[in-house]
N, CA, C and O atoms as CSV, one atom per row, in Angstrom:
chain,resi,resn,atom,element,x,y,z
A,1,UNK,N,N,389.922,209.261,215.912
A,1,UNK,CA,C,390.059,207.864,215.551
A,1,UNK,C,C,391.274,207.717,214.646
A,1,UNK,O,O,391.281,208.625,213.815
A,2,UNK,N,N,392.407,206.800,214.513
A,2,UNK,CA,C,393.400,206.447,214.414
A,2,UNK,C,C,393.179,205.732,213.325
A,2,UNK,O,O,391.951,205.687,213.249
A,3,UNK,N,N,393.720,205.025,212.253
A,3,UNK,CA,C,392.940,204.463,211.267
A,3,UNK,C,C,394.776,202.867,211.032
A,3,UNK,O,O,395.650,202.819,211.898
A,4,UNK,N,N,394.789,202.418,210.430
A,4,UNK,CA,C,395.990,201.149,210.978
A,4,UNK,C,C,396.063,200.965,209.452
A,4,UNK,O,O,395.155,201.286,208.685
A,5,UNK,N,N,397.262,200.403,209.082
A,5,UNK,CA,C,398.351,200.717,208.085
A,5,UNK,C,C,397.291,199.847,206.662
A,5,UNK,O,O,397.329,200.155,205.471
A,6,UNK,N,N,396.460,198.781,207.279
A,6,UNK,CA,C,395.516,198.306,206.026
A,6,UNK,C,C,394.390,199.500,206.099
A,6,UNK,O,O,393.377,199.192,205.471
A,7,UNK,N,N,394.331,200.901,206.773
A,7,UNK,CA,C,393.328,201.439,206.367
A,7,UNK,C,C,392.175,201.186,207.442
A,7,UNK,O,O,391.381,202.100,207.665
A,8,UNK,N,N,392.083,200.193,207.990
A,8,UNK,CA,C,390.529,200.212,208.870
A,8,UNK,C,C,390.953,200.891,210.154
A,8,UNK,O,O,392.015,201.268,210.649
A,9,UNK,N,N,389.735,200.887,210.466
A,9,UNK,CA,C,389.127,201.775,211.564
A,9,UNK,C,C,389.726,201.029,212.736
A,9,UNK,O,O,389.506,199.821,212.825
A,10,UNK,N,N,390.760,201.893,214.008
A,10,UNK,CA,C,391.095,201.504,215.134
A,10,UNK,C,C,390.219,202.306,216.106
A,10,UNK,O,O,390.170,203.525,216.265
A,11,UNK,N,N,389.594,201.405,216.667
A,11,UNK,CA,C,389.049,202.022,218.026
A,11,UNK,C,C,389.567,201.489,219.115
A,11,UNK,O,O,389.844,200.300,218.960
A,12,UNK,N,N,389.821,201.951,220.236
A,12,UNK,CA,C,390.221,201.423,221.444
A,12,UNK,C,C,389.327,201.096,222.333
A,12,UNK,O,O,388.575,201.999,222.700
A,13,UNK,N,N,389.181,199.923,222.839
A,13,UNK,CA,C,387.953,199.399,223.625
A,13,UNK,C,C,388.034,200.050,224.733
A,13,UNK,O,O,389.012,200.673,225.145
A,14,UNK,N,N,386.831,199.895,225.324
A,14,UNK,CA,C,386.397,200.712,226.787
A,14,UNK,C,C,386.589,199.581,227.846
A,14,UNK,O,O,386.013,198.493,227.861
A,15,UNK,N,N,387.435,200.017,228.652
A,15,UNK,CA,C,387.578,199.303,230.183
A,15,UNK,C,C,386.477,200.112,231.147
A,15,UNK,O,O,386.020,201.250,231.031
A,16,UNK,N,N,386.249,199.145,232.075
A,16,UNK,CA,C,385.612,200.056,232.911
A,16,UNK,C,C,386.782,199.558,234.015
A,16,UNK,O,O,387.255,198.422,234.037
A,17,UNK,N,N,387.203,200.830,235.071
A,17,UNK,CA,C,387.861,200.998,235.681
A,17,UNK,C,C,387.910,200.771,237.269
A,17,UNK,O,O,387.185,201.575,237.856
A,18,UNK,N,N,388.462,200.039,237.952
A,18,UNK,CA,C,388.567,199.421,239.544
A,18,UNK,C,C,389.465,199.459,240.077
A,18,UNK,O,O,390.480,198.994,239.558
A,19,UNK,N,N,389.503,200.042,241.382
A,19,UNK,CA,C,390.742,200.183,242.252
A,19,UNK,C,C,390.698,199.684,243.604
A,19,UNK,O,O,391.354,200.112,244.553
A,20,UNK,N,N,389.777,198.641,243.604
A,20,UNK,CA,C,389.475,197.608,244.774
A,20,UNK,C,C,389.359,196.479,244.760
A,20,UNK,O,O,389.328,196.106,243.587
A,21,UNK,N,N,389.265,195.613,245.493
A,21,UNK,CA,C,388.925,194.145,245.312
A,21,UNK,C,C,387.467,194.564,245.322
A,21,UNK,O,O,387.007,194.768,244.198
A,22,UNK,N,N,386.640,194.738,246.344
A,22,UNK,CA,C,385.533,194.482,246.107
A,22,UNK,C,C,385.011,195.168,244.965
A,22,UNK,O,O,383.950,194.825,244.444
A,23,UNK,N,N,385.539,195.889,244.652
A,23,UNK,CA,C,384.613,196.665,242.764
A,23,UNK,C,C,385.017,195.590,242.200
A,23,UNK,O,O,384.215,194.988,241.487
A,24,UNK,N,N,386.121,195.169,242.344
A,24,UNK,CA,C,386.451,194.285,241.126
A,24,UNK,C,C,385.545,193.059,241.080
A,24,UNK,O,O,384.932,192.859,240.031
A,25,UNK,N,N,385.373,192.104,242.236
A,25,UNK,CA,C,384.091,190.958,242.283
A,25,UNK,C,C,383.073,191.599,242.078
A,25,UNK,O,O,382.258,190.895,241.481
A,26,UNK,N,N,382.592,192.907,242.339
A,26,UNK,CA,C,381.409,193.545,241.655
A,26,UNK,C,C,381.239,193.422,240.360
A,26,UNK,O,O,380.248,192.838,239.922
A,27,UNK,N,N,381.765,193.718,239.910
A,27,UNK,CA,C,382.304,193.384,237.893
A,27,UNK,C,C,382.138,192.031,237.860
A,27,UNK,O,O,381.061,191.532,237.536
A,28,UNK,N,N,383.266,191.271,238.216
A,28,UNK,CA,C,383.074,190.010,238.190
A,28,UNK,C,C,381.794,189.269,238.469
A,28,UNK,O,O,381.777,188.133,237.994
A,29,UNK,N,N,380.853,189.595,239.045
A,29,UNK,CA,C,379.706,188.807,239.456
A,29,UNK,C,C,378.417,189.108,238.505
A,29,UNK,O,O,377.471,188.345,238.309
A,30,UNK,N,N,378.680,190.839,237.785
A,30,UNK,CA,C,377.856,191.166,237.116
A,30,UNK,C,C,377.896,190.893,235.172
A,30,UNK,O,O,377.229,191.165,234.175
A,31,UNK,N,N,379.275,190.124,235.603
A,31,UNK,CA,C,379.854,189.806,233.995
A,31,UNK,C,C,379.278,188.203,234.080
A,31,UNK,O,O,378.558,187.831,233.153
A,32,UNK,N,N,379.573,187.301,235.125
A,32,UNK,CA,C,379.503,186.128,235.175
A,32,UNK,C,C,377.605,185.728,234.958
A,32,UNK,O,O,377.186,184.812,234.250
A,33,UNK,N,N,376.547,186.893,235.943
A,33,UNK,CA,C,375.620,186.879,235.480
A,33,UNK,C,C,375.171,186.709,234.315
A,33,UNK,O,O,374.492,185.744,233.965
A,34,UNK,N,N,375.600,187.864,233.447
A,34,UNK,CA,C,375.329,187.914,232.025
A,34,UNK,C,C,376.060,186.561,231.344
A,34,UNK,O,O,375.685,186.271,230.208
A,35,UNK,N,N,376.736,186.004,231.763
A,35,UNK,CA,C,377.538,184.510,231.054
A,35,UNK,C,C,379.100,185.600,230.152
A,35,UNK,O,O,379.594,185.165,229.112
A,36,UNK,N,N,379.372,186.303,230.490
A,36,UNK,CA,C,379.982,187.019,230.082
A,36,UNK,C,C,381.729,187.027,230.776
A,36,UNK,O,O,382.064,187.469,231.874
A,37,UNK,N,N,382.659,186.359,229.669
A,37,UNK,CA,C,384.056,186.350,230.224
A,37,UNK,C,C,384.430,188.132,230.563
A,37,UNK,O,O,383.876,189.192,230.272
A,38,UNK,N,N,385.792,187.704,231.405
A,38,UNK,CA,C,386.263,189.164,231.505
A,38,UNK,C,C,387.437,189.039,231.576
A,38,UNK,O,O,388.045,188.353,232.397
A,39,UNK,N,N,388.023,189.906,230.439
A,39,UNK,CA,C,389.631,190.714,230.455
A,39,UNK,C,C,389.791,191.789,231.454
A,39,UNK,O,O,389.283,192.908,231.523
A,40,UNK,N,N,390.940,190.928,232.492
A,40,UNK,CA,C,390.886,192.128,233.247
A,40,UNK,C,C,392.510,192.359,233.168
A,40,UNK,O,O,393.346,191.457,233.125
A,41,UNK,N,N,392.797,193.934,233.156
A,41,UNK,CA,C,394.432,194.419,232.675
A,41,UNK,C,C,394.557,195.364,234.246
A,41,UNK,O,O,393.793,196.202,234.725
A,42,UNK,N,N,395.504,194.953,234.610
A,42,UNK,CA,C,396.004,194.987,235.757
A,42,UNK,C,C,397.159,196.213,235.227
A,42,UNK,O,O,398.118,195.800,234.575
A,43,UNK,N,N,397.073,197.443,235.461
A,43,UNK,CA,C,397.528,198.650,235.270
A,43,UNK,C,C,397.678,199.786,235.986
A,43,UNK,O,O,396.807,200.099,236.799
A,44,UNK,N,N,398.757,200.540,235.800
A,44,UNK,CA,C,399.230,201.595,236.485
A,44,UNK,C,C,400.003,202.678,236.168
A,44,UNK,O,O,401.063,202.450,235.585
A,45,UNK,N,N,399.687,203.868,236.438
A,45,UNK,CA,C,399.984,205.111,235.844
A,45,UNK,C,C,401.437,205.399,235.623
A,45,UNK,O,O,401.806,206.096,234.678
A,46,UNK,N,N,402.163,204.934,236.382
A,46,UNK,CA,C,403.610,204.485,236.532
A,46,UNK,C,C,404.555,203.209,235.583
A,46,UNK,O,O,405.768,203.063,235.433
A,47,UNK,N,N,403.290,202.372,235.032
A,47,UNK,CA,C,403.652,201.589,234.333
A,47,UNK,C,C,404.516,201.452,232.917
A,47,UNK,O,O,403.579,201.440,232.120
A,48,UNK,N,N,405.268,201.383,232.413
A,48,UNK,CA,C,405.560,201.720,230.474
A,48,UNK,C,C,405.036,200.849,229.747
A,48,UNK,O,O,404.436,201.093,228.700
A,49,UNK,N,N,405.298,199.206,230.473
A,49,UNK,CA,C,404.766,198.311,229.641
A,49,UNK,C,C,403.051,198.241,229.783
A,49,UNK,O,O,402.383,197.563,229.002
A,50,UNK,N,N,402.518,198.943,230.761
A,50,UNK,CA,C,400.749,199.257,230.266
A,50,UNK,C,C,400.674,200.192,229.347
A,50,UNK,O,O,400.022,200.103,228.306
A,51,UNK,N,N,401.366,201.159,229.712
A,51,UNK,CA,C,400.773,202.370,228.558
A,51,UNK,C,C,401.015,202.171,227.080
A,51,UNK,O,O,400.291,202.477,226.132
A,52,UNK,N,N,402.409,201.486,227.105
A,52,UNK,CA,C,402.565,200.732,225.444
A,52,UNK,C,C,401.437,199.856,224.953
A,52,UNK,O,O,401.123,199.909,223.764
A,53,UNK,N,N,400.785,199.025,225.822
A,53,UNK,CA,C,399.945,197.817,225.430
A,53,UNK,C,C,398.689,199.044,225.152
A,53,UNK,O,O,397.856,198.863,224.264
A,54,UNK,N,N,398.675,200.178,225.943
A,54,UNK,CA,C,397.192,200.678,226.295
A,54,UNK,C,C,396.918,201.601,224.754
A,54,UNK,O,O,395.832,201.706,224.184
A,55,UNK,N,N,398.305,202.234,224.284
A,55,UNK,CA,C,398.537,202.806,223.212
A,55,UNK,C,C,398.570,202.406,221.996
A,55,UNK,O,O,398.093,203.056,221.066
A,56,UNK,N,N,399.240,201.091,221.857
A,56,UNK,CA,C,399.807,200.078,220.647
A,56,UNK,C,C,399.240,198.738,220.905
A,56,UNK,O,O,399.227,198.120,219.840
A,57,UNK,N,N,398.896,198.227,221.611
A,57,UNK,CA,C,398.037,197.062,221.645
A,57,UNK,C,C,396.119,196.464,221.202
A,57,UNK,O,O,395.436,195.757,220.461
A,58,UNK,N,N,396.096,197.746,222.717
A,58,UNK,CA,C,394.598,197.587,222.519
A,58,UNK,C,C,393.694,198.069,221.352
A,58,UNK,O,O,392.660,197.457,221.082
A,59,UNK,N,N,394.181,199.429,220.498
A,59,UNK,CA,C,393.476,199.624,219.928
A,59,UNK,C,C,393.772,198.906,218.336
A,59,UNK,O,O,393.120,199.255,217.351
A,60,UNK,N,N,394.666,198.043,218.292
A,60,UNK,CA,C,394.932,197.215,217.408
A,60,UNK,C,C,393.109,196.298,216.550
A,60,UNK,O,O,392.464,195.395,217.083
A,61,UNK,N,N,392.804,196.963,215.224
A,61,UNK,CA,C,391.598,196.040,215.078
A,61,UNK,C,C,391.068,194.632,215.145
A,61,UNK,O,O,389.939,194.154,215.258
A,62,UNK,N,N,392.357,194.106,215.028
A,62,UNK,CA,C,392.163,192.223,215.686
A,62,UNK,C,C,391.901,192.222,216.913
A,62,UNK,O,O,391.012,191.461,217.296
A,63,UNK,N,N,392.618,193.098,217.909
A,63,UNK,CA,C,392.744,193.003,219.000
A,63,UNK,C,C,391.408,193.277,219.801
A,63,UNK,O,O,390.789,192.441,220.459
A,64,UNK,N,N,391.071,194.646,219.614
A,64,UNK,CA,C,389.594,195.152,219.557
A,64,UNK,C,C,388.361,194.189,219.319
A,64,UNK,O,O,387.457,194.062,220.144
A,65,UNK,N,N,388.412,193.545,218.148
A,65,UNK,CA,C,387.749,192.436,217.945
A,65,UNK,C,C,387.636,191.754,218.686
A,65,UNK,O,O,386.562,191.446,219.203
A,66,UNK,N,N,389.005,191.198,219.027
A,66,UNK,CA,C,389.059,189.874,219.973
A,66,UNK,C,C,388.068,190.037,221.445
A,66,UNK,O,O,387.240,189.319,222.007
A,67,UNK,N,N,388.602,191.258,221.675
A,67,UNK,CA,C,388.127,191.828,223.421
A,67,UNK,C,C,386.479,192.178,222.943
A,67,UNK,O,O,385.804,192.702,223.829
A,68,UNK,N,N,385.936,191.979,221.894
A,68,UNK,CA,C,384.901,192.376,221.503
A,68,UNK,C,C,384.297,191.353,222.551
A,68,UNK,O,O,385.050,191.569,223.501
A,69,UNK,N,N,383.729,190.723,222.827
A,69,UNK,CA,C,383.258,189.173,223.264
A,69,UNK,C,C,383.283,189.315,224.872
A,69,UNK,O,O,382.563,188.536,225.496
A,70,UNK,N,N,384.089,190.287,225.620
A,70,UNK,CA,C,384.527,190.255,226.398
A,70,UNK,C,C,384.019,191.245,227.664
A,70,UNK,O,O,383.746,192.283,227.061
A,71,UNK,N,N,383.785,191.455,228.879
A,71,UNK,CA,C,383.456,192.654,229.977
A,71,UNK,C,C,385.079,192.996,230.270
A,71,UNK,O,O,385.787,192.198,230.884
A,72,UNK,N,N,385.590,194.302,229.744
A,72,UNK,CA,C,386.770,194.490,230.054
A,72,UNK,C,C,387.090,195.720,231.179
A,72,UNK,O,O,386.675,196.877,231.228
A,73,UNK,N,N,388.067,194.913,232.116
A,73,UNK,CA,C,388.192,195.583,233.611
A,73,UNK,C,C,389.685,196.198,233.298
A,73,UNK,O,O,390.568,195.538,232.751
A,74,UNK,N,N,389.842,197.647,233.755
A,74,UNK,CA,C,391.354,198.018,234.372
A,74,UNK,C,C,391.028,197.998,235.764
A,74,UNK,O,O,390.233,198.623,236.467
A,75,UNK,N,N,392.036,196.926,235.993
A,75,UNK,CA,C,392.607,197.537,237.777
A,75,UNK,C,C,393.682,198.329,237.747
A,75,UNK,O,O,394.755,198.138,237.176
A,76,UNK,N,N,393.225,199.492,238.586
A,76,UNK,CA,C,394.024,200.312,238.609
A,76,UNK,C,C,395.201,200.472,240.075
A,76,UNK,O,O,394.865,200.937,241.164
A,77,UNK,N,N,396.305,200.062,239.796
A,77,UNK,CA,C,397.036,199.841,241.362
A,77,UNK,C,C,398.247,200.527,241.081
A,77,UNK,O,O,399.390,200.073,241.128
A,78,UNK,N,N,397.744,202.058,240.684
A,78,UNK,CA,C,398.801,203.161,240.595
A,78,UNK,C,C,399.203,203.478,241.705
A,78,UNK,O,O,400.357,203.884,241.845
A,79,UNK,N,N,398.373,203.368,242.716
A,79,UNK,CA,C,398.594,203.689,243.936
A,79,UNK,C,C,399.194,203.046,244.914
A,79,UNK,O,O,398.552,202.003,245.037
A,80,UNK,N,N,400.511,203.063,246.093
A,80,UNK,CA,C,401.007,202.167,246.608
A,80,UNK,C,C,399.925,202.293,248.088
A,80,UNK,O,O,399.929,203.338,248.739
A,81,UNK,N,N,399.155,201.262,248.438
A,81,UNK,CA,C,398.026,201.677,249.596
A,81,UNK,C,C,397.591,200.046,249.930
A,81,UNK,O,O,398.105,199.130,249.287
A,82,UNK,N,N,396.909,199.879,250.662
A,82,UNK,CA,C,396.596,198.842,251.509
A,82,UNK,C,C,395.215,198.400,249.825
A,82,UNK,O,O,395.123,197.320,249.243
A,83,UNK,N,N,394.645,199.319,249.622
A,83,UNK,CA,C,393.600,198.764,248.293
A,83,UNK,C,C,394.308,197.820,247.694
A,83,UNK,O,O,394.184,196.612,247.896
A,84,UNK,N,N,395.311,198.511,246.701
A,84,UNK,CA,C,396.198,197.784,245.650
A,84,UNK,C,C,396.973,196.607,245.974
A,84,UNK,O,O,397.185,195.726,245.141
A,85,UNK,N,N,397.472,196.563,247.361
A,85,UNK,CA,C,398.286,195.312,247.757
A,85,UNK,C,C,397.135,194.187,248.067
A,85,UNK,O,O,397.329,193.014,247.747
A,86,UNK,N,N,395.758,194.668,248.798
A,86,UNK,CA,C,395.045,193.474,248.452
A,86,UNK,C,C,394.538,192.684,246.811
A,86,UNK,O,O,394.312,191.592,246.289
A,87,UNK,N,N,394.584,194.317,246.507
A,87,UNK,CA,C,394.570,193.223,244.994
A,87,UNK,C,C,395.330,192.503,244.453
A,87,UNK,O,O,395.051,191.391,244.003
A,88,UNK,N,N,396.472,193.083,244.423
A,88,UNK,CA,C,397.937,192.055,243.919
A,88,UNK,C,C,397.867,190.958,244.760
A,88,UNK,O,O,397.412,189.946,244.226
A,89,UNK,N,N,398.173,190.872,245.873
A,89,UNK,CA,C,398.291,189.962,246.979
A,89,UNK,C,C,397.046,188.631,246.651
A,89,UNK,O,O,397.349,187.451,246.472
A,90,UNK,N,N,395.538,189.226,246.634
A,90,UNK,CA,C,394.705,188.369,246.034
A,90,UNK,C,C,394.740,187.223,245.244
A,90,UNK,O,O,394.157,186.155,245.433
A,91,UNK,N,N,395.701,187.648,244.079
A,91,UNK,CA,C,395.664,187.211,242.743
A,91,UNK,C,C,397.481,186.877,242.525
A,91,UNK,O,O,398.085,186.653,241.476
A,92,UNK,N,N,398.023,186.952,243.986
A,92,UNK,CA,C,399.465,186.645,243.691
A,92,UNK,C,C,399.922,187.455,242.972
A,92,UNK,O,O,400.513,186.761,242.145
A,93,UNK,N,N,400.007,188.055,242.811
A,93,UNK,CA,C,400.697,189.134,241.377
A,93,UNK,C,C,401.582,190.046,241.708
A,93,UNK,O,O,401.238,190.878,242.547
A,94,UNK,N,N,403.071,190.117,241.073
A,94,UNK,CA,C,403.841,191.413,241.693
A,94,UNK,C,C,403.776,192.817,241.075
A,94,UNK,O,O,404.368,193.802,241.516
A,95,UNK,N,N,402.976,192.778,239.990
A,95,UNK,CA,C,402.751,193.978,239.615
A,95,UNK,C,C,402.049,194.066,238.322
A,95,UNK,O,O,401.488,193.054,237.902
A,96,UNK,N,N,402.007,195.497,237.434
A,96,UNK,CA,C,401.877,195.183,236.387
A,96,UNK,C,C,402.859,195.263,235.446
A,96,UNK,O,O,404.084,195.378,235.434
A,97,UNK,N,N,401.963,195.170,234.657
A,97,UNK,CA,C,401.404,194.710,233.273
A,97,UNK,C,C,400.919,193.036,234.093
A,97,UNK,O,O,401.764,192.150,234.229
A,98,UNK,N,N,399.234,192.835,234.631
A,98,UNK,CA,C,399.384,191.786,233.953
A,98,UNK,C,C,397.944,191.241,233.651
A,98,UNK,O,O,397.037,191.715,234.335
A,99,UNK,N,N,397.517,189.950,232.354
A,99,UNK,CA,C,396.837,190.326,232.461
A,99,UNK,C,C,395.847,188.977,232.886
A,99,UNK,O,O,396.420,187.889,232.823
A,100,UNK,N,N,394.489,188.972,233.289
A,100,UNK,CA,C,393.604,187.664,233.881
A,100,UNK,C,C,392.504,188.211,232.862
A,100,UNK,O,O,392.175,189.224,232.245
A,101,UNK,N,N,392.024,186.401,233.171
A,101,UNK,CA,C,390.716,186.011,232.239
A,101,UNK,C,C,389.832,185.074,233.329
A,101,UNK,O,O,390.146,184.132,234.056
A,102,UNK,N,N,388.550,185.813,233.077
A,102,UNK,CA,C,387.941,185.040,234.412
A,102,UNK,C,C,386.920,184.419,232.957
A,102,UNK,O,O,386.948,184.670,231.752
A,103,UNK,N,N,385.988,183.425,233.910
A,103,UNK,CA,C,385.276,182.648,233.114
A,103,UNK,C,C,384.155,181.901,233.944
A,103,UNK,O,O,384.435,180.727,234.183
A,104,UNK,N,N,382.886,182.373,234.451
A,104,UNK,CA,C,381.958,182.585,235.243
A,104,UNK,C,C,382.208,182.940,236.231
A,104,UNK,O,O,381.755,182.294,237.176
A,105,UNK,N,N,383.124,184.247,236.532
A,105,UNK,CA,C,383.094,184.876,237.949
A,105,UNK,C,C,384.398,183.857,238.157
A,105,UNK,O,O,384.608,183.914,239.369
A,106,UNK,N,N,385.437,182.896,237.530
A,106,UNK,CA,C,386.859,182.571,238.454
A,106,UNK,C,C,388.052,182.601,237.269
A,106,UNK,O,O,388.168,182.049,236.175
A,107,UNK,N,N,388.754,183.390,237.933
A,107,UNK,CA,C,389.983,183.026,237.181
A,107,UNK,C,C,390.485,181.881,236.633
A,107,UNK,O,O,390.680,180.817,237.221
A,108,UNK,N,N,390.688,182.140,235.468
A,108,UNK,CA,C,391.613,180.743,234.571
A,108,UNK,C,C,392.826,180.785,234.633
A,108,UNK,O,O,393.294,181.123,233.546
A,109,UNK,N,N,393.707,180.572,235.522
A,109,UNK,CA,C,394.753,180.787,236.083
A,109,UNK,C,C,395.699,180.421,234.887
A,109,UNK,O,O,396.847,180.864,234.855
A,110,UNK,N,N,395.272,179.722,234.044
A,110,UNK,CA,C,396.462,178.792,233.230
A,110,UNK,C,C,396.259,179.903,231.969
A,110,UNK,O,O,396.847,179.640,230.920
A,111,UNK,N,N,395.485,181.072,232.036
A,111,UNK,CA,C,395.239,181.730,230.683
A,111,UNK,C,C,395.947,183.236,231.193
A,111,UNK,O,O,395.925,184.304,230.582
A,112,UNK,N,N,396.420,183.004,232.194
A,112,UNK,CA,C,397.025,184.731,232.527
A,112,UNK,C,C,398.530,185.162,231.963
A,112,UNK,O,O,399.482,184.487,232.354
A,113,UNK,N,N,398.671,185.824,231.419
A,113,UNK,CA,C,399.651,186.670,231.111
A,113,UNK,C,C,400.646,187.768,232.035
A,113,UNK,O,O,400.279,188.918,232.279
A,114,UNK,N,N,401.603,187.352,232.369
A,114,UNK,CA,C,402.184,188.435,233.204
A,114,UNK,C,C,403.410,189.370,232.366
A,114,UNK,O,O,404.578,188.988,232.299
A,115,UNK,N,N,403.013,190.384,231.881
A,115,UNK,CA,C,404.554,191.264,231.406
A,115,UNK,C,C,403.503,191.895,229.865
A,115,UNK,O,O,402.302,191.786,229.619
A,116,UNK,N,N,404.616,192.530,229.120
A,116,UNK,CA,C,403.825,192.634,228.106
A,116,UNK,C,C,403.524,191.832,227.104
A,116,UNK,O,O,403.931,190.675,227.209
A,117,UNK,N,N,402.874,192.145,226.079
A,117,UNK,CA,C,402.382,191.335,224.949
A,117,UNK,C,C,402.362,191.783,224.086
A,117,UNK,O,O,401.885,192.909,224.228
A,118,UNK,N,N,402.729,191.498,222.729
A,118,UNK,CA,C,402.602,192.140,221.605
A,118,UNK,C,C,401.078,191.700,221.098
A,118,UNK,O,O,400.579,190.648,221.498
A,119,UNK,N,N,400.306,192.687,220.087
A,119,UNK,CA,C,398.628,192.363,219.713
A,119,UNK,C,C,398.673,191.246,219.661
A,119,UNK,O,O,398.027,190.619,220.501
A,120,UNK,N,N,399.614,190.372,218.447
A,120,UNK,CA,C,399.536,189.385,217.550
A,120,UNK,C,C,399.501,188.022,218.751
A,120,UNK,O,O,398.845,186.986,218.861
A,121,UNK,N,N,400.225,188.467,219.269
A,121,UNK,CA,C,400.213,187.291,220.692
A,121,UNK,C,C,398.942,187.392,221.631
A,121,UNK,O,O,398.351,186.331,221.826
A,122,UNK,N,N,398.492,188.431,222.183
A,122,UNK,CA,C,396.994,188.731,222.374
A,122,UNK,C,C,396.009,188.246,221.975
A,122,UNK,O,O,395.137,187.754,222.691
A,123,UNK,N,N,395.993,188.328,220.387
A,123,UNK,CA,C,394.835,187.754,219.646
A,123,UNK,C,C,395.049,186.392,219.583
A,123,UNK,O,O,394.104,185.764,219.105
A,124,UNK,N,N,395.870,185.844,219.874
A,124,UNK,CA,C,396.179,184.366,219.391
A,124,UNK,C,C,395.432,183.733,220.876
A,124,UNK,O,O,394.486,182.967,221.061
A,125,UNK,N,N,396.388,184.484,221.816
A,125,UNK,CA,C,395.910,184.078,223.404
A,125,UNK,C,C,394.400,183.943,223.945
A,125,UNK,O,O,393.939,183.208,224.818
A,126,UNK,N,N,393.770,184.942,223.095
A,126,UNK,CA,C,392.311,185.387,223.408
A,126,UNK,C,C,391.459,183.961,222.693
A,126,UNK,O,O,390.594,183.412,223.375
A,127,UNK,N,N,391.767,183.464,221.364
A,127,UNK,CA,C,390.833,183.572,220.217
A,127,UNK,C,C,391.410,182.078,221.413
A,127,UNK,O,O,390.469,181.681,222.101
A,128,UNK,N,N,392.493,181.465,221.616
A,128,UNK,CA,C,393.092,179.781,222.426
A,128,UNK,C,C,391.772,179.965,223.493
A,128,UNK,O,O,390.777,179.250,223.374
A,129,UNK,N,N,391.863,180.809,224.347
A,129,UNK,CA,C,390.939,181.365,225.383
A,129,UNK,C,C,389.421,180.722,225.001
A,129,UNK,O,O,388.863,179.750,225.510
A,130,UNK,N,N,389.084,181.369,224.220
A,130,UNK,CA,C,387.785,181.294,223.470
A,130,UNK,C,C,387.467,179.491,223.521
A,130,UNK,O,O,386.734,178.806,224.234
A,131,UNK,N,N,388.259,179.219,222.574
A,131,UNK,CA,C,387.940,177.666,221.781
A,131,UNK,C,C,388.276,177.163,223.598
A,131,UNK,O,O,387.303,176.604,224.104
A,132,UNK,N,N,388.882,177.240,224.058
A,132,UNK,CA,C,388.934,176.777,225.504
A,132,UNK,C,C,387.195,176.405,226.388
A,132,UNK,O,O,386.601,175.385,226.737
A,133,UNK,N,N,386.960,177.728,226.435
A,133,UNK,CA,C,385.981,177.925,226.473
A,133,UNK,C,C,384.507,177.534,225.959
A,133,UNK,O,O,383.511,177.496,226.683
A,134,UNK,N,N,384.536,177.298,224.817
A,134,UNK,CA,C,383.397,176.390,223.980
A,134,UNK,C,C,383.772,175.217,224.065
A,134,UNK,O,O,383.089,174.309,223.593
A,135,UNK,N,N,384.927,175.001,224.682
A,135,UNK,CA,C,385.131,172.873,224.457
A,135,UNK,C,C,384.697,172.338,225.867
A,135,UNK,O,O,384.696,171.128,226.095
């Protein structure tokens, strides 16, 4: 455990991991059940601007917090294959870094992020997300 320049405790949140469309509406249907939003980070092993966010972002303690609230998905579309292009293709997307917020099982199209993000912009995006969400 990593500890952040005021001293508290950084943990890095747990994604659970998908490399299909259909896992991914699997998630999605079992998050939307529970009434439960989902961060999903659209990532790849090949990526710099994921592994920076995955390294220096996520385990940020605001950040952590923020995603606290949240069912958090990696899609994983390291792979160039007929899987990954339906997912991109799905969701329009040319690649990663990017990231979606669903909100009973559908994307909030107007809350997605494409490229990287610094935490501070994250947490701001998430917490807008949120109050979105309760109004």
């Amino acid at each position: 455990m990593t500890t952040s320049s005021t001293g508290e405790a950084a943990t890095t949140p747990i994604f659970e991991e998908v490399d299909s469309l259909s896992a991914l509406q699997s998630e999605l249907e079992q998050a939307s059940q529970a009434g439960q939003p989902v961060f999903a980070h659209f990532t790849a092993e090949w990526c710099i601007s994921c592994k920076l966010m995955e390294r220096d972002v996520y385990p940020d303690p605001q950040v952590a917090a923020a995603l606290n609230d949240f069912q958090l998905i990696a899609v994983d579309v390291t792979e160039t294959n007929a899987q990954s292009r339906e997912l991109l293709n799905h969701f329009n997307l040319f690649g990663p870094p990017s990231l979606l917020l669903f909100s009973q099982g559908k994307e909030v199209r107007e809350a997605r992020i494409q490229g990287e993000v610094t935490a501070q912009d994250l947490v701001q995006h998430l917490d807008s997300f949120k109050r979105w969400q309760q109004g």
